[in-house]
N, C-alpha and C positions, 0 to 999 in steps of 0.2 A: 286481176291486174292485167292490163293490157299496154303495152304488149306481155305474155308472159314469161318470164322467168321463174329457174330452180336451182336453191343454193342446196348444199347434202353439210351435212356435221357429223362428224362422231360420235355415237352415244358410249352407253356402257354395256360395260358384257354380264354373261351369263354365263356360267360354267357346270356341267354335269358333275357331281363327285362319283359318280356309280359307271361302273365298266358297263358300256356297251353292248346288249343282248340280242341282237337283231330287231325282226323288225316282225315275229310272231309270236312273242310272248311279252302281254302287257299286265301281270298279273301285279308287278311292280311301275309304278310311271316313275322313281326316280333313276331306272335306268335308260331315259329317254329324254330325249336335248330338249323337247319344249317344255317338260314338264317343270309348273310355274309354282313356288313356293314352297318347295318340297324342301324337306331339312338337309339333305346331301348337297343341295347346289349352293354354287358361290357367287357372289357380284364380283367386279373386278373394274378398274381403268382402262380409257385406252391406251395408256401409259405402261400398263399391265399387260395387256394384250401387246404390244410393241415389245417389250422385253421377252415376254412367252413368244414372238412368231418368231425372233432373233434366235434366241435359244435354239430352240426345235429348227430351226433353220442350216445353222454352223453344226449342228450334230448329226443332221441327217446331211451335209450340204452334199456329198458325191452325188447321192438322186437326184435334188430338188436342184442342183444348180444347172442339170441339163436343161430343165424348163423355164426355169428363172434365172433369167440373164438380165446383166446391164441396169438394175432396178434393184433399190432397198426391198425386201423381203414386206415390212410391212406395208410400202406404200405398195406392192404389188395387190397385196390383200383390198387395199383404200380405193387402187384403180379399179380394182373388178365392180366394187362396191358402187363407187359413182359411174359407173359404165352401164349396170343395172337400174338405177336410180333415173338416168338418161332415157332410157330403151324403155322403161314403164309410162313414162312420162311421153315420150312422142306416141306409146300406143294408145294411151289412156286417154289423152290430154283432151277431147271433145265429151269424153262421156264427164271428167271427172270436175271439167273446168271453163266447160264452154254453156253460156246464157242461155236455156230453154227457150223456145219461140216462144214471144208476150211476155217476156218476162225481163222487166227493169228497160235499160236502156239496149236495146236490137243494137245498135251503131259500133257496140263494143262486144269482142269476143269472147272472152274472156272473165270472167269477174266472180273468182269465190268470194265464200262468206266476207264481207268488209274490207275485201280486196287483198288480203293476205293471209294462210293459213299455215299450219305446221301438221306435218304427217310424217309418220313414222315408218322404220322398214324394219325386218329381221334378217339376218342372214345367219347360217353355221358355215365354218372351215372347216376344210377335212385336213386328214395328213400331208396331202399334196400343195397346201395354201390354195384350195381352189375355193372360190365363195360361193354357195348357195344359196340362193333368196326364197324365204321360205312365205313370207308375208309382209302386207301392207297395211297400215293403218291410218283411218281419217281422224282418229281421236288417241292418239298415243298417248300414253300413262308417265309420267313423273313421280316417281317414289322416292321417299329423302330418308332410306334406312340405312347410309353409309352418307358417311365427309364426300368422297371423292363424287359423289351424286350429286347435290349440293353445291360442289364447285363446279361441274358439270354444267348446270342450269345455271348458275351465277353466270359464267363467261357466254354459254351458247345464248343469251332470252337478251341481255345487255347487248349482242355484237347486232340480235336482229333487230330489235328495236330501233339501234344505229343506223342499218340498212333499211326501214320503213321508213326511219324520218328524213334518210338522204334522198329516198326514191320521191315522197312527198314534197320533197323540198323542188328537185329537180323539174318533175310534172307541173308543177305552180308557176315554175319562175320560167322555165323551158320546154313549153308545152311541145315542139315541136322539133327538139335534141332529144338521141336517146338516151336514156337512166342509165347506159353502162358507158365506160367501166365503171362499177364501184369503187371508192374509193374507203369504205368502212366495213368491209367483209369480216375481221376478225376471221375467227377458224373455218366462217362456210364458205365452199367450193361452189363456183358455178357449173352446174352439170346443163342446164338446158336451157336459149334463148333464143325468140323467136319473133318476125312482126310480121306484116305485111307480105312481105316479100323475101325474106330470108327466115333461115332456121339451122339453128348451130345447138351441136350435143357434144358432151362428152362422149370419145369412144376411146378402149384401150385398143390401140390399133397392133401393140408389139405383142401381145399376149392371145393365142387361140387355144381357149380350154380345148383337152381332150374330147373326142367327139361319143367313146365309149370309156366308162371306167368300171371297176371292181365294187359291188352292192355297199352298202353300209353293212356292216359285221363280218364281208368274208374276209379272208386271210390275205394279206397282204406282206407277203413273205421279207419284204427289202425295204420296207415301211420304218422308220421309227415311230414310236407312239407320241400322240401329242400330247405332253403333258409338262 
């Protein structure tokens, strides 16, 4: 797609059920957040996830509300998210989306697979609400072993679909107006647009993660657990 654009959605979660063991003993993987299928772990909503950051938020809030100010809890979580999703994407954007020399039309810069693709990201929160991006993917998995998954894919696949046929639409009939605003986004967020001569990212500007924190496993004395 040229010019390109990048919208972000909320997937679903992932939840460890096994306490935390650090980070030198893997004799067990379902003490360990990526470990995929394991009988301890649980799926969840982002609706779920929105009621868990709340929670653990008003319970620990004397900590957490030194650093989080001015901003719902969860959408502080959403900001980092798409602020990552942005920052991958402007570093990425030539290797992961730009036309090989000889290859199709030179004149345009842009152009994945059929002009529009869907990829995926991971992240973990820690007890601080600070988001961690752990990975990327070009071919993201859809599993339908829960309802809320299901409805997940119903509304997210229906709103892009919306969005490829208003962008097609607009390219046809206004070849030389830009495709934004959208007007059919449903739930995805524009995190990254760019043409010719400009280029606009999401950035969470009110939020600077800590620059040093505490390992995953050590003791974190004034912590409440997230759970």
């Amino acid at each position: 797609l040229d010019p390109l654009i990048v919208l972000t959605h909320i997937g679903f979660v992932r939840v460890g059920g096994n306490q935390y063991n650090g980070e030198n003993d893997f004799s067990d993987t379902g003490n360990h957040l990526t470990a995929s299928h394991h009988r301890s772990e649980k799926k969840a909503s982002s609706k779920d996830l929105e009621k868990l950051i709340h929670k653990n938020f008003h319970r620990d809030y004397a900590r957490l509300s030194k650093t989080i100010k001015n901003v719902d809890p969860f959408e502080h979580v959403r900001n980092q998210i798409r602020s990552s999703v942005a920052e991958t994407v402007a570093a990425f954007k030539d290797v992961s989306f730009r036309i090989p020399n000889g290859y199709h039309d030179n004149n345009k810069k842009y152009d994945p697979e059929n002009g529009f693709s869907i990829y995926g990201a991971d992240f973990v929160i820690d007890n601080d609400l600070d988001v961690w991006y752990t990975e990327s993917q070009s071919g993201p998995a859809f599993p339908e072993e829960f309802p809320h998954q299901e409805n997940l894919y119903q509304r997210m696949f229906k709103s892009a679909f919306q969005i490829v046929d208003e962008i097609q639409m607009k390219i046809q009939n206004s070849p030389s107006e830009s495709i934004l605003p959208l007007k059919h986004q449903g739930e995805w967020d524009l995190v990254y647009a760019e043409d010719d001569s400009n280029r606009w990212m999401y950035e969470y500007e009110t939020y600077i993660p800590p620059k040093s924190k505490k390992a995953c496993g050590e003791d974190i004395s004034d912590a409440a657990p997230f759970s």
